[in-house]
C-alpha positions in Angstrom: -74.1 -53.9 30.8 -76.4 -53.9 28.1 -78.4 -50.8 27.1 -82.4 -50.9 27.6 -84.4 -51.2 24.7 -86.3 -48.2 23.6 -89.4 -48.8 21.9 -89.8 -46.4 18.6 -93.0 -45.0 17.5 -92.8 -45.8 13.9 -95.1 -48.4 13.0 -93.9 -51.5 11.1 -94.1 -52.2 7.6 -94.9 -54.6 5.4 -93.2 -55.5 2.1 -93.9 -58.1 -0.4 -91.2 -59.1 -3.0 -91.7 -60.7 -5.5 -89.3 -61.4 -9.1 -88.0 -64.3 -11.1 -84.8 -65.2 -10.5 -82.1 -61.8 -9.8 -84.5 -59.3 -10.0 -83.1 -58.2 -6.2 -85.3 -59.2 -3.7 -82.5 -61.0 -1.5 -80.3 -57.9 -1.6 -83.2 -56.1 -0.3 -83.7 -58.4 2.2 -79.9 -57.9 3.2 -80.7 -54.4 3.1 -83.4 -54.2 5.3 -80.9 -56.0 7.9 -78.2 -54.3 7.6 -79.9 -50.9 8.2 -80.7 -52.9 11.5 -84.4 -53.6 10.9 -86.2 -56.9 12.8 -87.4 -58.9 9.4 -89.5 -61.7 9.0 -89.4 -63.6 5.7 -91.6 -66.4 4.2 -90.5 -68.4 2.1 -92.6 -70.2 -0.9 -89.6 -71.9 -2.5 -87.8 -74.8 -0.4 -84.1 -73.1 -1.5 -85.3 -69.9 -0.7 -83.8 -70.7 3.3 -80.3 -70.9 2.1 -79.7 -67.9 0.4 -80.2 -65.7 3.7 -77.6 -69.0 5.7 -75.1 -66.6 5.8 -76.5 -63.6 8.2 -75.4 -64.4 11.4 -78.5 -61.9 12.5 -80.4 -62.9 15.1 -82.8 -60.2 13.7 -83.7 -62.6 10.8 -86.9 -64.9 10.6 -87.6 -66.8 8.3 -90.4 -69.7 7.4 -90.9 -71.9 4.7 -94.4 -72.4 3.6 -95.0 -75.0 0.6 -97.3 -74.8 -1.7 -100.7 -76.5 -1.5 -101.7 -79.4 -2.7 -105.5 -79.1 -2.7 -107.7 -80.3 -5.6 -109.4 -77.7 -7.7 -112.6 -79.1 -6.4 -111.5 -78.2 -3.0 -109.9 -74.7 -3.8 -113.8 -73.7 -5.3 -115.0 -75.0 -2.3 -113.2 -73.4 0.2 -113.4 -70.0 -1.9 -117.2 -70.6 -2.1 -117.5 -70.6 1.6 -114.9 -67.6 2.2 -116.6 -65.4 -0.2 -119.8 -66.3 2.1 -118.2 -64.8 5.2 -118.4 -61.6 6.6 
């Protein structure tokens, strides 16, 4: 039998962390999961997926977005036409 989820009335939050290299940000990341929070995770750095391999959490998302590739001509553009927008 399992038990019915309750729904809490604390809102989410959202975290950004960022550091070079063992500043702490996966140990806060296993922190976060093993106080039994839900955590999403992107990832900007293509290794960044298999430091988190080992939580067998199925509390733990994670994504991998890459860097882009855009010329600068293209970055002024698209900034040009966003800073246009309401």
């Amino acid at each position: 039998m399992t038990e019915p989820q309750v729904k809490s009335q604390i809102p989410g939050m959202n975290v950004l962390l960022v550091g070079v290299t063992g500043t702490g940000k996966t140990t806060a990341i296993r922190t976060l999961v093993e106080a039994g929070l839900e955590t999403f995770v992107i990832f900007t750095e293509p290794h960044g997926m298999a430091v988190l391999a080992d939580i067998p959490c199925p509390k733990v998302h994670w994504a991998y977005v890459p860097p882009t590739s855009s010329s600068w001509d293209e970055m002024i553009k698209r900034s040009t036409i966003m800073s246009q927008m309401s």
